[in-house]
C-alpha positions as CSV (number, residue, x, y, z in Angstrom):
1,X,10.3,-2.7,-10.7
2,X,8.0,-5.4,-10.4
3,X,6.5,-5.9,-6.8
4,X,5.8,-9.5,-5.4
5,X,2.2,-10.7,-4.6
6,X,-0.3,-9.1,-3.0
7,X,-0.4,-10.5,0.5
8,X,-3.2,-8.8,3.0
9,X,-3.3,-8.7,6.3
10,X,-5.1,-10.6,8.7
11,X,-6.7,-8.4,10.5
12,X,-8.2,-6.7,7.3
13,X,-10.9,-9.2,6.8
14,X,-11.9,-8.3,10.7
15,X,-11.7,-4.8,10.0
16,X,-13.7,-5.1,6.8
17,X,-16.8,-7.2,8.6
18,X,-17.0,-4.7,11.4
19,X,-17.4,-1.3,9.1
20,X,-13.6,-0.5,9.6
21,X,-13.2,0.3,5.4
22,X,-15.5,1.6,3.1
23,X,-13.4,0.8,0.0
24,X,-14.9,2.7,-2.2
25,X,-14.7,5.8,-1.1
26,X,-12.0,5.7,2.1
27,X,-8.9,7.7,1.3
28,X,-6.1,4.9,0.5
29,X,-2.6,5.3,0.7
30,X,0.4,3.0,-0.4
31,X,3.5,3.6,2.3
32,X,7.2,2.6,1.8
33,X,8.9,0.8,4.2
34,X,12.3,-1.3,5.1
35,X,10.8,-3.2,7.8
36,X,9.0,-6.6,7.0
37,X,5.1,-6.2,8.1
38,X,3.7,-9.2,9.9
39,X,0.6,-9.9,8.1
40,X,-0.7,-12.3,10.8
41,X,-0.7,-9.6,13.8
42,X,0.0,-6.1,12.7
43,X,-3.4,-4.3,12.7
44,X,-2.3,-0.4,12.1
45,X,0.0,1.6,9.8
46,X,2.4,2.4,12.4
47,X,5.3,4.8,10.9
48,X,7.0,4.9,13.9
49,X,7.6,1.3,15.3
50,X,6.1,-1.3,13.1
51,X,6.6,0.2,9.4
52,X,9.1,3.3,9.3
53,X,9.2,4.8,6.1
54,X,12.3,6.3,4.3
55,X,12.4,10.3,5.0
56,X,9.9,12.3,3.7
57,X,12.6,14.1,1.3
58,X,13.3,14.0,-1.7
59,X,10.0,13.0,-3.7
60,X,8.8,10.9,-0.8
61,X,5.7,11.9,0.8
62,X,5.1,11.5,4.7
63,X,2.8,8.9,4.9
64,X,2.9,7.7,1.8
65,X,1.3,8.2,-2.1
66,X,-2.6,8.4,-2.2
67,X,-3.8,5.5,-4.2
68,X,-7.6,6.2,-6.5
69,X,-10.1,3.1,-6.4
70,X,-11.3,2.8,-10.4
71,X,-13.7,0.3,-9.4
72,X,-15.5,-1.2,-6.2
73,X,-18.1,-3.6,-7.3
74,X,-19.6,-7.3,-7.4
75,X,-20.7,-9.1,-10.4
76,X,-22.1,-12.7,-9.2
77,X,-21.2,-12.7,-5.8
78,X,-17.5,-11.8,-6.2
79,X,-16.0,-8.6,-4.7
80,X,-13.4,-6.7,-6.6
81,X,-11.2,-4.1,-5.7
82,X,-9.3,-2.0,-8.6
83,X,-7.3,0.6,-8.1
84,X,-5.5,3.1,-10.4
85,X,-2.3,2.9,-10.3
86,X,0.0,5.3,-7.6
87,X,1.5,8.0,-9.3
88,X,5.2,7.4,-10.4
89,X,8.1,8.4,-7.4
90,X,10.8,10.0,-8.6
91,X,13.8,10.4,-6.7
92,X,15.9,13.8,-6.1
93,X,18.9,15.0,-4.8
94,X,20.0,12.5,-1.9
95,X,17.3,9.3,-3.1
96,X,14.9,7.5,-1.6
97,X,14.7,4.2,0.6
98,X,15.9,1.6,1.6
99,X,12.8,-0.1,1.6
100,X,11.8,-3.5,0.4
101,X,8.1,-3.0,1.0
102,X,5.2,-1.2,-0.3
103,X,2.1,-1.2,2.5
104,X,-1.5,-0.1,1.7
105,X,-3.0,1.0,4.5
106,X,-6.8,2.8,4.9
107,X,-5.9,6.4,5.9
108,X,-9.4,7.4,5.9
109,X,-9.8,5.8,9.4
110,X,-8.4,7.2,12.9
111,X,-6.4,4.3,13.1
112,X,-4.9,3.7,9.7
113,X,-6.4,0.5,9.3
114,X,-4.2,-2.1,7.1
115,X,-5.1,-3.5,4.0
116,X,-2.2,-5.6,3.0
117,X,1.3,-5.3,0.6
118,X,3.8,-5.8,-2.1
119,X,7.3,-7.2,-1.4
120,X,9.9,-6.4,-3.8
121,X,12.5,-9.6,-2.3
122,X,15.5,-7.3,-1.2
123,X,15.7,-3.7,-0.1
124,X,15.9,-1.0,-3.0
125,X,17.1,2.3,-3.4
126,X,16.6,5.2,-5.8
127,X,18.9,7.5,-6.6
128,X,18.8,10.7,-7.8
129,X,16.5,10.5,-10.6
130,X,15.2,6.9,-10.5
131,X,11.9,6.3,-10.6
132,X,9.6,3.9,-8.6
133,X,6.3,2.9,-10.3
134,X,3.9,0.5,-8.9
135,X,1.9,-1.9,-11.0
136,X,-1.1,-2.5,-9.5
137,X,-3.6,-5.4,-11.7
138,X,-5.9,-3.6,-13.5
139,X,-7.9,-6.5,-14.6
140,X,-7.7,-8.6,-12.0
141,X,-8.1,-6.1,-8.9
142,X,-5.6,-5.8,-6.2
143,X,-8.0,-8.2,-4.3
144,X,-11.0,-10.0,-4.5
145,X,-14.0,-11.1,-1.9
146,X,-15.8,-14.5,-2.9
């Protein structure tokens, strides 16, 4: 299924200026949800209020998939951000969502510090045996830092 863009949060270029993620080594994790983020104000992951996943059942994982950087660097003055693709969710008995959006969050930090997310346009759900696997630009990086 192919995601929208990548849209980031505001607040992550705060966060990122005042030590808030080390990307390259900072445990991040890519969360499901039904309920559009607000990339101007939300701040935090918030499963509870802001971002409620689908049950943790049935090949969903509370708080979402761990997702590997494959590379943190700068060449010329430009930051990229790779990251290896989140391993492949497959639905079982009873499926998974709705949810319409896929939120990267830092879960390294107390406060689950946002990084930004995929839209998908209109809420999905997996049945029984569907898969969900997430794309993420190798080449290009998921984002970039001029």
């Amino acid at each position: 299924m192919a995601a929208g863009d990548f849209i980031k949060f505001n607040t992550f270029v705060e966060a990122l200026a005042e030590q808030g993620h080390k990307l390259d080594s900072d445990t991040l994790k890519m969360a499901l949800s039904n309920t559009a983020p607000t990339a101007a104000t939300d701040t935090v992951f918030d499963p509870v209020t802001k971002h409620p996943p689908p049950a943790a059942a049935n090949g969903y994982t509370t708080g979402g998939h761990t997702v590997a950087q494959a590379a943190s660097a700068q060449t010329g003055g430009v930051y990229k951000l790779t990251l290896t693709n989140p391993a492949a969710i497959t639905a079982t008995t009873g499926g998974i969502g709705p949810f319409r959006y896929a939120i990267l969050y830092n879960d390294y930090s107390a406060t689950d510090l946002l990084i930004g997310y995929f839209d998908y346009g209109s809420s999905i759900t997996l049945a029984s045996g569907e898969t969900l696997t997430l794309d993420v630009d190798d080449a290009g990086g998921i984002l970039t830092i001029t």
